[in-house]
N, C-alpha and C positions, 0 to 999 in steps of 0.2 A: 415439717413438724416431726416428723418420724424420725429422721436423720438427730433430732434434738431431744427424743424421748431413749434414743439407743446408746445416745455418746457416754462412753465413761470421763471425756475431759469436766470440767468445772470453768471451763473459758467464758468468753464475754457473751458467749453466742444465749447465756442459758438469760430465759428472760422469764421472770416470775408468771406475766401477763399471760404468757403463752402457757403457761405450762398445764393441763387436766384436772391437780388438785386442788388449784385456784379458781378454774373456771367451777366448779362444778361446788365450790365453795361457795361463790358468788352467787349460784344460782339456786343452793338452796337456803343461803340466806333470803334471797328474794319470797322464794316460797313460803318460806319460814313468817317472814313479815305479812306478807299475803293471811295466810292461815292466822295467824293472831288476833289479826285484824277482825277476819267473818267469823272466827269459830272462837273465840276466847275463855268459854268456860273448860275447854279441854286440850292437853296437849296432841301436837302429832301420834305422839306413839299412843295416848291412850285412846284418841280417835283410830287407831288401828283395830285394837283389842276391841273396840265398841262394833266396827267395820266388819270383822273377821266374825264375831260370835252373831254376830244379824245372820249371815252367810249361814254360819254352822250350827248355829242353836247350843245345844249343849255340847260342850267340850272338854276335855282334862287341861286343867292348868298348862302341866307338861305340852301338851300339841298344839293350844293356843300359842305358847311362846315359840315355840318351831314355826307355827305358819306364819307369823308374824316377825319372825328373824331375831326375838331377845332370848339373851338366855335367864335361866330359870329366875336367880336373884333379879333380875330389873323386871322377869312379867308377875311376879308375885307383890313386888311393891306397884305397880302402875296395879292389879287388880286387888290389891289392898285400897289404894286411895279412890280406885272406882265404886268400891262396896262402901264406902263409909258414905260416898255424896250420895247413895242408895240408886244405882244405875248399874250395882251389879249382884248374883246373888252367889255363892259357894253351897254346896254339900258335899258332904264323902259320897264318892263313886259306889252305886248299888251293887259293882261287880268287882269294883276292887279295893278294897278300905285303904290300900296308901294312896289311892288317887281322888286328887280334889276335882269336881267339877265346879264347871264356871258356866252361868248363861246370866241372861241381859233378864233385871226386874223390866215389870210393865212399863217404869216411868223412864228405864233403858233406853226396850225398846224404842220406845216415840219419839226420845230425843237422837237415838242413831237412825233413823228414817229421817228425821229433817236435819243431821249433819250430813247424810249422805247425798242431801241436795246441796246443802252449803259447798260441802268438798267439791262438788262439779263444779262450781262456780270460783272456786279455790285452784283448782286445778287451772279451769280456762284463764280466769284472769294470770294466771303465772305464766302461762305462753302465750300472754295474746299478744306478743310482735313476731310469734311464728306463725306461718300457714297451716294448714290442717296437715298438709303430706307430710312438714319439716315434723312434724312434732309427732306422725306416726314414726319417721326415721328417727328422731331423739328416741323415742321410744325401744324401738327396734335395736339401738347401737346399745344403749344404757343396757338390757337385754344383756348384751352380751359381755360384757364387763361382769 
């Protein structure tokens, strides 16, 4: 596999099947389907922003998107369309007037407490043809990428 991630040829050897961008396509298509399925009033990433502000409580617009990996234009629309289903609230920051903060209304809250069970059940059913160890070493490998 390595011998066929290094090669600069384009010869017969390259097989789409094998190749990381594929797999790991496949797999989160799978996931993707999984999570639609249990959790379908919200997407992946706005189940992040829900996941993340439980965690943190009140936060700036700005750091929500960093801890969560979007940048500023895609976390400003996902907590646009979260504050209009009324699951999220904005104010300007007490300490700084160009920053927005963001935390979870009440009705947020309670529905990111019972996606946070959903997601477990989202997560396992996505590896349940691995063992516990494969899927701490998936874990571990994806890490490192």
């Amino acid at each position: 596999m390595l011998k066929n991630l290094n090669s600069d040829s384009a010869g017969p050897e390259y097989r789409l099947e094998a190749q990381i961008g594929f797999k790991l396509r496949l797999a989160n298509q799978k996931h993707l389907e999984v999570f639609a399925r249990l959790m379908p009033d919200v997407t992946p990433t706005q189940f992040a922003v829900m996941a993340k502000l439980r965690d943190e409580g009140t936060i700036s617009q700005n750091q929500l998107g960093r801890l969560v990996g979007m940048d500023a234009a895609t976390t400003k629309g996902v907590v646009d369309r979260l504050r209009k289903k009324g699951l999220l609230q904005s104010a300007p920051s007490q300490t700084d007037l160009r920053r927005l903060d963001i935390s979870l209304t009440e009705e947020g809250r309670a529905f990111a407490d019972q996606a946070v069970i959903t997601a477990r059940r989202i997560s396992q059913e996505t590896v349940t043809n691995l063992t516990a160890r494969e899927v701490d070493r998936l874990l571990d490998l994806l890490d490192k990428l």
